[in-house]
N, C-alpha and C positions, 0 to 999 in steps of 0.2 A: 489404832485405838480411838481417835477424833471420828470415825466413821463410825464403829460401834456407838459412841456416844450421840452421833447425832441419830441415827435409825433409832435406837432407845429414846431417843428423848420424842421423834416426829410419831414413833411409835403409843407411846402416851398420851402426846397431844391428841391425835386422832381416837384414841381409846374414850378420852377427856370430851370429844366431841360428841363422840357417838352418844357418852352416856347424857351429855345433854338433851341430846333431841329425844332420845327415849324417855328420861325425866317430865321432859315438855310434855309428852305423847300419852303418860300415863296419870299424871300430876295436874290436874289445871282446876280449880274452882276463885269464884269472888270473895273478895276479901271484905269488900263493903259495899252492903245493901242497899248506899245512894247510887252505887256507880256499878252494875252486875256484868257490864263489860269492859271492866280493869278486871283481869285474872290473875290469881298467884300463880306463879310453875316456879319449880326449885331448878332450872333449866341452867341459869347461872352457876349453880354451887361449881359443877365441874370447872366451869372456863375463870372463876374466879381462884379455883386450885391452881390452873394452871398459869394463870399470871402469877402468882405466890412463887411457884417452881421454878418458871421458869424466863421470867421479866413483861411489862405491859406489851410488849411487841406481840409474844407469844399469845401473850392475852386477845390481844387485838386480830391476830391472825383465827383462830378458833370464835371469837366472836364472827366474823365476818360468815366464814363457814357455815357456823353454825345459824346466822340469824337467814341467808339463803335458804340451806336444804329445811329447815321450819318452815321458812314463808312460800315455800313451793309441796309443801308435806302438809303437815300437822297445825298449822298459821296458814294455809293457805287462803283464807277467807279475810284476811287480812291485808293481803295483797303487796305492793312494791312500797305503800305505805305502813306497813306495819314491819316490813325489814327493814326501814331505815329509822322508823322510831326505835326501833330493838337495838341497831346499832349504835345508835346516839347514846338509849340508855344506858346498854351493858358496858359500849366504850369508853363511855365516859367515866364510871364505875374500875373498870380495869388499867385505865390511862392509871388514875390518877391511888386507888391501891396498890396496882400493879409497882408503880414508879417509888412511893413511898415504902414497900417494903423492902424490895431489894436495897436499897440503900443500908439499911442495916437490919438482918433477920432475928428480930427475936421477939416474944410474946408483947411487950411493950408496945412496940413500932406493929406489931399484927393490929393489935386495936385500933391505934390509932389512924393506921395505913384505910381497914373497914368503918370505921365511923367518919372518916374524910371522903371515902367513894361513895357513901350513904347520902352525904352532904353535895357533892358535886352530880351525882343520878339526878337527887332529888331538883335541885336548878336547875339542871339540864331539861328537863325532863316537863319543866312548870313552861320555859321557854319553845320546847318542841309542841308541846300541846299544843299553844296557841299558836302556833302556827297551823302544825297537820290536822289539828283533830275536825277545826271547820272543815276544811278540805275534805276529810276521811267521811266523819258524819253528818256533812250537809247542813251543820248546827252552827249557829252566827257564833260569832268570835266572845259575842258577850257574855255567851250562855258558859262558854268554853269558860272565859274570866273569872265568872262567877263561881265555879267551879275548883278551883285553886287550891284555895284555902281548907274547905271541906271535904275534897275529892281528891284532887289528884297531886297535893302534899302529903297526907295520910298515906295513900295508894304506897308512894313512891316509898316512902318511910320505913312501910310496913316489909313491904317486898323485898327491899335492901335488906332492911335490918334483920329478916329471918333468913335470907342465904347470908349475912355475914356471919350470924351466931353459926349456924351449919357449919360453913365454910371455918370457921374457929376453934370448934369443937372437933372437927373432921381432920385437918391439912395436916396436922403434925401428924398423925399415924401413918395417911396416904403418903405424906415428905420424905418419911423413916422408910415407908415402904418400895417409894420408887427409889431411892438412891441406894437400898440394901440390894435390891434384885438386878 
């Protein structure tokens, strides 16, 4: 029975993957007209169901996957630096919902669990910049700075917060569904 249960569950995960990078692959425009290379993808929603399902580990495992086969696909122009900003962002996001909801599942703790991953992306995400981004776009750390506040807190904000409503709106039906089948 524990073998049935783990092939269903690895089963999913990788279903969880797949539908990420296709989301990525089909999904992408800017969010904001100061910044036209921050893009939206709803690429998250999946691997944020599956931290929901089935703990941030799992989460964290499907991110990793998934931020590779992107950054060698579909992200490829993005290069070794943009899978490791993805991993920073999404992990950091999945660490810290992931860990908050299991603890106790119920619509309460879902919100709270998405508006705290939203919060932890978002710093994550102000400190990754200033680092990678000079590095990535050859643009002095100032510029990057400067940037913060109007660009890439919004950015971070925005993108969190529409795969978490997704992911809100969506989990409980996909949750009812995988554990009925």
């Amino acid at each position: 029975m524990k073998t049935l249960q783990s092939t269903k569950r690895l089963t999913v995960m990788g279903m969880l993957a797949a539908l990420s990078v296709i989301l990525v692959y089909l999904i992408r425009f800017p969010l904001l007209p100061a910044a036209p290379f921050l893009e939206y993808e709803p690429g998250d929603i999946p691997i944020f169901i599956a931290a929901f399902l089935y703990g941030p580990l799992s989460g964290i495992i499907i991110t990793a996957v998934v931020c590779f086969v992107q950054g060698f696909t579909v992200s490829a122009g993005s290069g070794i630096i943009g899978i490791i900003m993805h991993i920073f962002a999404t992990g950091s996001f999945v660490l810290t919902a992931g860990a908050l909801y299991n603890r106790k599942k119920d619509r309460k703790r879902a919100v709270l669990a998405l508006l705290a991953g939203m919060l932890v992306m978002t710093v994550t995400m102000c400190i990754w910049n200033i680092i990678f981004t000079p590095i990535f776009m050859g643009t002095p750390r100032e510029a990057v700075l400067e940037m913060i506040i109007p660009v890439i807190i919004p950015f971070n904000l925005l993108k969190a917060g529409i795969n978490s409503i997704v992911t809100f709106l969506t989990y409980k039906k996909i949750s009812d569904f995988v554990h009925r089948n």
